[in-house]
N, C-alpha and C positions, 0 to 999 in steps of 0.2 A: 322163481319159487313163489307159489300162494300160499299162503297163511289165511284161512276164515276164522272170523270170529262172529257167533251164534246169533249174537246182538248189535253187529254194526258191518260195516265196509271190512273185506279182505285185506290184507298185505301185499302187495306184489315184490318182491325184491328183486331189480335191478344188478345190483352191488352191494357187498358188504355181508358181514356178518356182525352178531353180537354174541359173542363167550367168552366164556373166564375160562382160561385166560384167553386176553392180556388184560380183560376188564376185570374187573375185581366183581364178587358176586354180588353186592349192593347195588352198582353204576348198573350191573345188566338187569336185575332187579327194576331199578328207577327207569329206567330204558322200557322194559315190557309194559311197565304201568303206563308211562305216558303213550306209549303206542296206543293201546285199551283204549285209552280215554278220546286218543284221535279217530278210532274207529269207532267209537260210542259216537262221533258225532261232538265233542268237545273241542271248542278254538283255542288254541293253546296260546298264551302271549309271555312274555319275558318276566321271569327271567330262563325261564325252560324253554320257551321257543321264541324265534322270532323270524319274519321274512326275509327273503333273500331274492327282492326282485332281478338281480342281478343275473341269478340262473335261469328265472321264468315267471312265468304266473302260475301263483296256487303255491309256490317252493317256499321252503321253510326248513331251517337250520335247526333242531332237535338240541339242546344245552345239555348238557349233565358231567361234574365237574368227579371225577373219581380220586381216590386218594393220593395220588400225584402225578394226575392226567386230568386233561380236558376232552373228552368224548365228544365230539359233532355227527349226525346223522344228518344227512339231508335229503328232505321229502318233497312228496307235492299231494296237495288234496285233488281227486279227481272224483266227479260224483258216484262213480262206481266201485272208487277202492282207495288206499293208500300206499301211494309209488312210492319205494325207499331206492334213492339216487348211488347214495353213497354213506359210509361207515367209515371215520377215521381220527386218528387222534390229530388234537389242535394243537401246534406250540408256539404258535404267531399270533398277533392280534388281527390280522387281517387271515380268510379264506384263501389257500393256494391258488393262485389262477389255473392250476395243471385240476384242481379238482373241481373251481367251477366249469372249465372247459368239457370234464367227464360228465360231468349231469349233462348238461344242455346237449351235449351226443348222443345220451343214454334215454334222455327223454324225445329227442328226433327219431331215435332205430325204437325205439318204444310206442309213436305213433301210426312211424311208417305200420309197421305190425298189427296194428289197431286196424287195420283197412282191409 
C-alpha cells in the first residue's frame, strides 16, 4: 500500500496496520504524527525512535507507549519513501527474532521488486 503525503516521501507498507482497535485512539493518533514528521524529512531520535541496525540500514524502531501496550513499528528511510516493515505490540525488552527475521525478508522481496 502507498500512502503520499503533499509535502514529503510516500509510505509504502510492507506489513502491518495502525487502528483502533487494538490501539487506542491517541497511540494511532502519536503514530500518524511521527510518520508526518518522517516524511517531512525529520530524523526522529529516542525516545520515539531509535535504530535498529540489526534488521538493516536506514531501519528504525518507531516507540510509542499506549495505555497498557507498547506499540513498535519498524521502518527504513529510503531516499524515495518510507518502508513500514512491520506493526506490532512489544511485551519483551528485547525485539522477537521471528520479527526481525520478517523485515530483513520483507526488505529483500522489496528490493528484489525494485529491479
Amino acid at each position: 500500500m502507498l500512502i503520499c503525503n503533499m509535502n514529503g516521501k510516500p509510505l509504502r507498507w510492507l506489513h502491518g496496520e495502525v487502528k483502533t482497535p487494538p490501539m487506542s485512539l491517541e497511540a494511532r493518533r502519536e503514530i500518524g504524527m511521527l510518520l508526518r514528521d518522517l516524511q517531512e524529512g525529520e530524523l526522529l531520535s529516542m525516545p520515539h525512535s531509535r535504530p535498529m541496525p540489526g534488521i538493516g540500514a536506514r531501519c528504525h524502531e518507531l516507540r510509542v507507549n499506549d495505555e497498557t501496550k507498547n506499540w513498535r513499528l519498524i521502518y527504513r528511510i529510503d531516499t524515495d519513501a518510507i518502508i513500514v516493515l512491520d506493526v506490532f505490540e512489544k511485551k519483551t525488552n528485547q525485539t522477537p527474532q521471528q520479527v526481525i527475521e520478517n523485515c530483513q525478508r520483507r526488505i529483500k522481496l522489496y528490493e528484489r521488486s525494485k529491479l
